[in-house]
N, C-alpha and C positions, 0 to 999 in steps of 0.2 A: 606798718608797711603792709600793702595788700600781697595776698598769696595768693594763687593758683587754688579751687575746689576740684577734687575727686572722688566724683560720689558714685557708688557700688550697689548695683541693686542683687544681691543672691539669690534667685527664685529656686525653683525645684526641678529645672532641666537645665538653664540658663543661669550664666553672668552677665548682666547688663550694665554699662559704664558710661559717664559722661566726665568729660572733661570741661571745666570753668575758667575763663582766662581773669587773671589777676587784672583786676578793676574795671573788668569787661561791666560796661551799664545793664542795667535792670533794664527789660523789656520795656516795653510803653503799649499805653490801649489796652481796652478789655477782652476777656475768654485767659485760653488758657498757651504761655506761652510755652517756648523749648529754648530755654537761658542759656545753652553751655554752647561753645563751638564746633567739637568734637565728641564722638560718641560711637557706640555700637556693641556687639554681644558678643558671648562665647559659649558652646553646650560644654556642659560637664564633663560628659562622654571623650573629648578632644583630647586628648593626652598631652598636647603639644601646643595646645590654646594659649594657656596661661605664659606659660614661657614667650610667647609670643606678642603679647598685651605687654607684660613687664617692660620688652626692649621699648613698643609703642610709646609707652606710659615714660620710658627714660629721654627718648626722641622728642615727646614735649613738652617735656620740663626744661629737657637744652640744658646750658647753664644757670637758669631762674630760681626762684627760691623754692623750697621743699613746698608740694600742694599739702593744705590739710583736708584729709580722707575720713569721708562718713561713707559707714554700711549700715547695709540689711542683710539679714541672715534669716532665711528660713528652712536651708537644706542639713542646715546639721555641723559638727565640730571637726569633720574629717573635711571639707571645703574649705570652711575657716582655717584654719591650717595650709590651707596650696595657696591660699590668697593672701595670708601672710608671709610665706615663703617667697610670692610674686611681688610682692611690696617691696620685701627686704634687696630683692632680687633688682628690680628699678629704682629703687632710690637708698641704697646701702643701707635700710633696716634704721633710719633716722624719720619717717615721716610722720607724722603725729595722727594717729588711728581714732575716732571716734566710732566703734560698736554699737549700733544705736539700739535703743529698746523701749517696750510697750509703756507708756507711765498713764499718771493720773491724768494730766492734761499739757496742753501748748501753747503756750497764750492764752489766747478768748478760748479754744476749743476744750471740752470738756473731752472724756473719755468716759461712753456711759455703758461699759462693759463692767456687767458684775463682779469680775475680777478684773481690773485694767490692765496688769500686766499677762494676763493669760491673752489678750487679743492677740493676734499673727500683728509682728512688725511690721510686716508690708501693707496692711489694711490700715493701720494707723497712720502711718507716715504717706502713703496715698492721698489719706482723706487729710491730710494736713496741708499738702501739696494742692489739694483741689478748695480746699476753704481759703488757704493763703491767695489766691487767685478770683477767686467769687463768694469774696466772703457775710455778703447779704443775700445768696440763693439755700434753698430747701436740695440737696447734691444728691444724687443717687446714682452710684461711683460703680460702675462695673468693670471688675478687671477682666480678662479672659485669658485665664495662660491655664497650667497645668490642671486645677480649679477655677471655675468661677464663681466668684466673689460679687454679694451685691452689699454695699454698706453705704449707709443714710447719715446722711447732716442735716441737720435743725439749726435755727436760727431764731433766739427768740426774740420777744420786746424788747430786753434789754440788750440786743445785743450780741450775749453770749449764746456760743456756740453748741451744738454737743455730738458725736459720735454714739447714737442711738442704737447700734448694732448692727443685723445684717444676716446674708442666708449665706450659706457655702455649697454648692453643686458640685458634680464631677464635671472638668473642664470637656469641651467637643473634643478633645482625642482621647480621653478617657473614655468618654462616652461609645464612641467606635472601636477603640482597644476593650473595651469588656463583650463587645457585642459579637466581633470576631473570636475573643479567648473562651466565650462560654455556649457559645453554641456552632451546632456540629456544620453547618451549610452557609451559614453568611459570609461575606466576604470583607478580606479586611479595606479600609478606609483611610486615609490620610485627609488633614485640615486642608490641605489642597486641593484635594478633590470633591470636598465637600465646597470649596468654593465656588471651583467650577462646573456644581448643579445649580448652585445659588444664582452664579453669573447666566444659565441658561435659564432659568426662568421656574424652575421648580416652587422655591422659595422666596418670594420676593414681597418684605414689608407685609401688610394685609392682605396679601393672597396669594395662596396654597392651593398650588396643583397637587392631586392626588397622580403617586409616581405610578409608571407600569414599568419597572423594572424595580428587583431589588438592590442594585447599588442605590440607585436617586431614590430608594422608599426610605436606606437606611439613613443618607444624607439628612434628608426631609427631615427626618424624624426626629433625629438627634439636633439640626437646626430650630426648628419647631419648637423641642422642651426646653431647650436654651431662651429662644426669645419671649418663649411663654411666661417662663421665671419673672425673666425682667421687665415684661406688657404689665402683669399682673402686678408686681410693687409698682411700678409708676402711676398705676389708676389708683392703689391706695392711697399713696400720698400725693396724688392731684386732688383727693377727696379734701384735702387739709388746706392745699396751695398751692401756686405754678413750684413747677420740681423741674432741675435740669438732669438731664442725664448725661453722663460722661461714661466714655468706654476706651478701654487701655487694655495692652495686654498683648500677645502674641496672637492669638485668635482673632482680635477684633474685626480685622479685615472680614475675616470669614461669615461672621454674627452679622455686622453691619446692614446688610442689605435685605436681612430676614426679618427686621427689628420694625414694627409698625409704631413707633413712637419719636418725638425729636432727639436728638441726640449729637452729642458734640465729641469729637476722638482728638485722642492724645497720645503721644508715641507711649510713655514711661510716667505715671502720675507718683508712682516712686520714688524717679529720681527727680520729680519735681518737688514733692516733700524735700527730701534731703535737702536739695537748694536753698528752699525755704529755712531750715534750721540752721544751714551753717552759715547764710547771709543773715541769719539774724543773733550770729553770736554764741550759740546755744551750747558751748563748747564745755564736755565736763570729759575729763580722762577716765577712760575705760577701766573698771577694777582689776 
């Protein structure tokens, strides 16, 4: 019998959820789709978030069968705990929980992290999400939320896949939040406003105006070593072969229009993994 998926992406400010309807079809056509019906986020900070999500999450289920739930967890054991709470909360503490974690590999995909289970679960399960979908390109997977994240898929002769690694940066509002916390005259910044220098022409793809104000200098700047990061891996690995770029994340919006290179967006490549695993069965119970 088909069930209902709900899959959980736990980042480090946010919970992001999507809802799968029971025997809802698989996309069609190439790129990258968005499988589920239902969807959206909650910050941490919320107090009264989660309580909130639980009634949603019981609304549509309706009277249908229990969904099976895959997560990601990367903020820690004191979240996992509200989110089991909210579970128990929306479906009497019966739903069958998959915890997902870093392994050696997924299918074709290798895992070529020196320790595989030390990768962050949302880099893995991302890049799972994004090979599941284009699984004959060279991937260079940029998340943008609290860090940004750049990690690379190979594609070899034969086939098989591999998770090559990847760089970690401090995400554009870390970036503005250190530049405000540490020095004595700047002013603080929000990813929103860093949009809307982007959107006036400050920053835009290949070319950089030099700001005369120090809000749009700090903007610039901070968009600038962001797009630089990820200019700079895509000319390496064009040195090798055509390479797509994919960008995901809370940020992306913001990044996008600074970024002189092609590039394809995706709301949650997270919660696209997840999709991936649990249509394809991948079901082991949580220890």
């Amino acid at each position: 019998m088909s069930v209902p998926q709900l899959l959980i992406d736990i980042g480090n400010t946010r919970l992001k959820w999507a809802w799968c309807e029971a025997g809802a079809p698989l996309p069609a056509g190439a790129g990258l789709p968005t499988p589920w019906q239902h969807g959206g986020a909650v910050a941490h900070a919320d107090d009264n978030a989660l309580k909130t999500l639980a009634a949603g999450l019981r609304a549509l289920r309706g009277s249908g069968p229990m969904p099976a739930v895959w997560i990601t967890n990367v903020a820690g054991p004191v979240i996992a705990a509200a989110v089991d709470a909210a579970l128990a909360d929306a479906f009497g503490g019966c739903a069958p929980v998959q915890w997902v974690r870093s392994t050696a590999a997924h299918g074709n995909l290798v895992n070529g992290y020196r320790e595989p289970t030390q990768l962050g679960v949302d880099r893995w399960v991302g890049a799972i999400g994004a090979h599941r979908w284009l699984p004959h390109d060279t991937l260079l997977v940029v998340t943008a939320g609290t860090a940004t994240t750049l990690d690379i898929v190979t594609v070899g002769a034969d086939g098989r896949a591999r998770f090559e690694g990847g760089l970690i940066l401090p995400g554009l509002a870390l970036m503005l939040g250190t530049l405000a916390r540490n020095t004595a005259q700047l002013p603080a910044l929000g990813v929103e406003e860093v949009k809307a220098v982007k959107e006036a022409g400050t920053v835009a793809g290949a070319h950089l105006r030099w700001a005369d104000n120090t809000h749009d200098a700090i903007a610039a700047g901070c968009l600038a070593a962001q797009a630089g990061a990820i200019e700079r891996t895509w000319r390496a690995l064009g040195e090798r072969g055509p390479t797509r770029c994919l960008l995901s994340g809370g940020a992306r919006s913001a990044l996008a229009g600074a970024l002189a290179v092609p590039f394809e967006m995706h709301d949650n490549l997270v919660l696209l993994g997840l999709h991936a695993m649990a249509s394809a069965g991948a079901w082991r119970p949580s220890p």
